[in-house]
Structures are given as C-alpha cells and as structure tokens.
C-alpha atoms as a printed R data frame, in Angstrom:
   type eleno elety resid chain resno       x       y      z
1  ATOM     1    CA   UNK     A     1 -20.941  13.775  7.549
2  ATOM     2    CA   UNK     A     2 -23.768  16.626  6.754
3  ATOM     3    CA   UNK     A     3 -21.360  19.052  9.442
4  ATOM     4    CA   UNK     A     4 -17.644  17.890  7.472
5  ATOM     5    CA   UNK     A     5 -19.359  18.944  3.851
6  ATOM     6    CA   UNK     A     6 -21.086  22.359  5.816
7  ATOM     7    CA   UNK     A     7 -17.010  23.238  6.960
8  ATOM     8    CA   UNK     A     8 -15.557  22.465  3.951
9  ATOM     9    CA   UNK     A     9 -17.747  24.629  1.890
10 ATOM    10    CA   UNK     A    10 -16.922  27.474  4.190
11 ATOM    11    CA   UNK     A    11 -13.900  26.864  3.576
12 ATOM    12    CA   UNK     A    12 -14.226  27.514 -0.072
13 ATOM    13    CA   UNK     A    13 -13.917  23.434 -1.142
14 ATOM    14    CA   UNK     A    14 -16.646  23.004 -4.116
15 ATOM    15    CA   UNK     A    15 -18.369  19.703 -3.922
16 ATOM    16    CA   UNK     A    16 -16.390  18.073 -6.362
17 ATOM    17    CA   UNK     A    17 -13.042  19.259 -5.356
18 ATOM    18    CA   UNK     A    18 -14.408  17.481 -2.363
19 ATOM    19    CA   UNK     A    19 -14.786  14.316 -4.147
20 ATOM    20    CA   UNK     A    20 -11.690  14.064 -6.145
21 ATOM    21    CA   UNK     A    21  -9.787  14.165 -2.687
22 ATOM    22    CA   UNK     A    22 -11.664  11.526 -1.847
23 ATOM    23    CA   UNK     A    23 -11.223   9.616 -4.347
24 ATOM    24    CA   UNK     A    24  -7.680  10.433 -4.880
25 ATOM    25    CA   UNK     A    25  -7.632   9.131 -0.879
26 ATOM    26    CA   UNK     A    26  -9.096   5.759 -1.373
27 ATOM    27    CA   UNK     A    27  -6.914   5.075 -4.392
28 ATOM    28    CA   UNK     A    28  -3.613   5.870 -2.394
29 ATOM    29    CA   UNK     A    29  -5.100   3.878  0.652
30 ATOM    30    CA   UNK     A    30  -5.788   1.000 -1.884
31 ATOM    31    CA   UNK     A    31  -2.348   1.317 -3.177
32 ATOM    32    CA   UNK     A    32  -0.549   1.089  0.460
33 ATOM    33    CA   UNK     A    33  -2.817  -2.139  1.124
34 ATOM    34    CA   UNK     A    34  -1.719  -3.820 -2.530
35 ATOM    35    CA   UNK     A    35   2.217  -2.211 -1.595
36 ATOM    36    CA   UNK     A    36   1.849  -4.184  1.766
37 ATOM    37    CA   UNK     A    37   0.805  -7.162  0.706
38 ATOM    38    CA   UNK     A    38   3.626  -7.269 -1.863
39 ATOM    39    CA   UNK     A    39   6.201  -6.868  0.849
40 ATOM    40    CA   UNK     A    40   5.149  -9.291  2.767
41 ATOM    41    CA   UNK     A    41   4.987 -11.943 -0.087
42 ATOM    42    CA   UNK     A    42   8.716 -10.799 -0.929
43 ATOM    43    CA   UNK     A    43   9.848 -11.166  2.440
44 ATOM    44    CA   UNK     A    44   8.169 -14.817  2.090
45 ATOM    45    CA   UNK     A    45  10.619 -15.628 -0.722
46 ATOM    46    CA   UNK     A    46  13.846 -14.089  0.588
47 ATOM    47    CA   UNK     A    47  13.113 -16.323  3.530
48 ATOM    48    CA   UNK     A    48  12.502 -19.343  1.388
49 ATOM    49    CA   UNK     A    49  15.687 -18.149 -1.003
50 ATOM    50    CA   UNK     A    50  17.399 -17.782  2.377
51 ATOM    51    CA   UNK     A    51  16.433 -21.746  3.404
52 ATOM    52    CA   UNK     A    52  18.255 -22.926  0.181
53 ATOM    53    CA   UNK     A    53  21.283 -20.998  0.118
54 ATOM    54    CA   UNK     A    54  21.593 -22.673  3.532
55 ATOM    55    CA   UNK     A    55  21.179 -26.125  2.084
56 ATOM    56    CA   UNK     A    56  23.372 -25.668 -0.348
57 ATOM    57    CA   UNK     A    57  27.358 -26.671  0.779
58 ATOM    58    CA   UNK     A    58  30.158 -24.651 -0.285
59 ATOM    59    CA   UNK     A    59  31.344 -27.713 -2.699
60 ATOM    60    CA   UNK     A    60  27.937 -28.026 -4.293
61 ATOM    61    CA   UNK     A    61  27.137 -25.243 -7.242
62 ATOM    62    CA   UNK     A    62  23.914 -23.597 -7.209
C-alpha cells in the first residue's frame, strides 16, 4: 500500500485527492451492490406478477 501512495505522489496526486477517490470509489461500489440487489428483488415480483396473470382466465377481470 506504502509503494501505491509513493507512485501516486509522483504522480502529482496530494494525499487527499487520494482519499476523495477513494471514497468517491467505495460509495459507487456501495451503490452497484444496493442497484443489484434491487434488480434482483424486481425480477422476484415480475415473476410473481407473471404467476398471476397466468392464473387469471381471459373471462375473469383482474
């Protein structure tokens, strides 16, 4: 880790430009896991939503 922070100081990256990104990278990486677990809950309920539209007969209303 000691080597990564040596490079990006060469580089010209301050320390806490260096910890923003960081930060900024765990939030989006905490989004994407929240994002994913929403799509597979909604592909849950089109499946259930999917079930009853197939129990339901054409003379039957919804």
């Amino acid at each position: 880790m000691g080597e990564l922070i040596k490079l990006f100081a060469e580089l010209g990256v301050t320390p806490p430009t260096l910890i923003m990104c960081y930060l900024l990278f765990r939030t989006v990486k905490a989004h994407e896991s929240v994002l994913g677990e929403l799509k597979e809950m909604l592909q849950l309920h089109e499946k259930r939503i999917m079930k009853l539209e197939w129990r339901v007969t054409p003379n039957q209303e919804p």
